[in-house]
C-alpha positions as CSV (number, residue, x, y, z in Angstrom):
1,X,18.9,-16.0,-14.5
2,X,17.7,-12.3,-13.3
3,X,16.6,-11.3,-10.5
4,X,12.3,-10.8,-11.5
5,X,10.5,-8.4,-8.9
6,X,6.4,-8.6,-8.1
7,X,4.4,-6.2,-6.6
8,X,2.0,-6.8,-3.9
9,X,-1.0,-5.0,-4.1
10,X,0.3,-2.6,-1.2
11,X,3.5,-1.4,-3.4
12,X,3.5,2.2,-3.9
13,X,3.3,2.4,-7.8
14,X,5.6,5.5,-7.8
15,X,8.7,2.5,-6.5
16,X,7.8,0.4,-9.7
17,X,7.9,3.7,-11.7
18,X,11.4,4.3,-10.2
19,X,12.9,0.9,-10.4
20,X,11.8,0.5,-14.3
21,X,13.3,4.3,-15.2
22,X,17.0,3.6,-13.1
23,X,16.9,-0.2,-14.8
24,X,14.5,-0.2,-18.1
25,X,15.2,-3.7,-18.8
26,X,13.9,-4.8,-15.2
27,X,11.2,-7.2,-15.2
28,X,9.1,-6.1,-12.3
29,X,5.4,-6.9,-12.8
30,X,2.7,-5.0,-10.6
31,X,0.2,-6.3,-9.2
32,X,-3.1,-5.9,-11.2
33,X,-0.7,-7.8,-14.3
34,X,-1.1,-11.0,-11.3
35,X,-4.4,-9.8,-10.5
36,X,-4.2,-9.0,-6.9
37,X,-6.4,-7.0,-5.5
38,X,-7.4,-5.3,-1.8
39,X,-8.1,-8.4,-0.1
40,X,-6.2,-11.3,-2.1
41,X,-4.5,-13.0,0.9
42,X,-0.8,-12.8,1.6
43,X,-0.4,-16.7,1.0
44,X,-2.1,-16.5,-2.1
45,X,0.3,-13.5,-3.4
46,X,3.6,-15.9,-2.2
47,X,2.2,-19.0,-4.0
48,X,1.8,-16.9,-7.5
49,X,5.3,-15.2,-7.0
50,X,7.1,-18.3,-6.1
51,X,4.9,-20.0,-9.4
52,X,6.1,-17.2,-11.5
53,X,9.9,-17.2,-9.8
54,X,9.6,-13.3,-8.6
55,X,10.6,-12.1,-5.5
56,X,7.6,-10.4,-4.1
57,X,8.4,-6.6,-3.0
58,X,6.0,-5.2,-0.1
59,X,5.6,-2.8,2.6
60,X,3.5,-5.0,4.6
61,X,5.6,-5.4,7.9
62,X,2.8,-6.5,9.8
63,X,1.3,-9.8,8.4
64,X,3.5,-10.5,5.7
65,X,6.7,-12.2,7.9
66,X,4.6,-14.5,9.6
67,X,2.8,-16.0,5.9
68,X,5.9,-16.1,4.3
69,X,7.4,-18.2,7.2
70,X,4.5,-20.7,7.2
71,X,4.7,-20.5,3.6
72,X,8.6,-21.5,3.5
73,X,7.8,-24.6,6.1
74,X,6.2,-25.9,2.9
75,X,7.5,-24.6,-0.3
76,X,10.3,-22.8,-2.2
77,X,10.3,-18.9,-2.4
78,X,12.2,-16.6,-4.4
79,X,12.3,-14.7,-1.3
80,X,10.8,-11.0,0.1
81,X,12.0,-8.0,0.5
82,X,9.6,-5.1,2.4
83,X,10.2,-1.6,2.2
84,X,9.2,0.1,5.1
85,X,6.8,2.6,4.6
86,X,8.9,5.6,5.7
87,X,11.8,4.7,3.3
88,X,12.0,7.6,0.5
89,X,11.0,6.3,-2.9
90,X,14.4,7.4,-4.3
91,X,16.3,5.0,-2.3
92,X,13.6,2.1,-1.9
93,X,14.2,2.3,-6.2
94,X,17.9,2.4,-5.5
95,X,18.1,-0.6,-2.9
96,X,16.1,-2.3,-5.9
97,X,18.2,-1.2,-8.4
98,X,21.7,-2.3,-6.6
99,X,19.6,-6.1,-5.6
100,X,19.1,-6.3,-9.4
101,X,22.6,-5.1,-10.5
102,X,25.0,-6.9,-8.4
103,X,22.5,-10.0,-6.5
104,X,21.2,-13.2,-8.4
105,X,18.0,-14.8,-7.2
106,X,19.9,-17.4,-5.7
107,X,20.8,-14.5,-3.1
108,X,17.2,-14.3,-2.2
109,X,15.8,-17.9,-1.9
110,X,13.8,-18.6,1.2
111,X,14.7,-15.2,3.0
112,X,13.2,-11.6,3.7
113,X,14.7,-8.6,3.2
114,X,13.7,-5.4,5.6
115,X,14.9,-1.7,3.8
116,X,14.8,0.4,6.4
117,X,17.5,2.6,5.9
118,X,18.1,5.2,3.1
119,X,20.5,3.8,0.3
């Protein structure tokens, strides 16, 4: 199985853009496709990634770890990764790109990833 991507509502579209150019046979589905919206709680976004088997990509640092460790007291994720806000779109696309090319979800269960650093 491949690693499957979701967007939270807070994902700078122009990351998805990037991700789907650099790998066009990612499956990385944004957030209005799940129906998220300004205000659809953080729990709520893990339960309908973990449902749909897609690690959730964010770049909510702030209330996001805390959810997703409650939410992993309970139930399975695919895992997390957050892209810091100040992390160039060029390389949060590449640290996507290299997860999908050489990770399997497997990788990724139950964990969060921080990008922080340029690729």
């Amino acid at each position: 199985m491949k690693i499957r991507y979701q967007a939270d509502n807070d994902l700078d579209r122009r990351i998805i853009d990037a991700v789907i150019r650099l790998v066009p046979e990612s499956d990385f589905k944004t957030a209005p496709e799940s129906r998220f919206h300004t205000g659809t709680p953080d729990p709520e976004i893990l339960r309908i990634a973990a449902a749909d088997d897609r690690i959730l990509v964010s770049h909510d640092l702030r209330t996001l770890p805390q959810h997703f460790g409650e939410f992993i007291e309970q139930s399975l994720s695919p895992g997390v990764v957050i892209i810091r806000q100040e992390v160039a779109i060029r390389d949060a696309a590449l640290w996507l790109q290299f997860f999908l090319e050489v990770g399997v979800p497997e990788d990724f269960e139950n964990t969060i990833r921080i990008i922080s650093q340029p690729f």
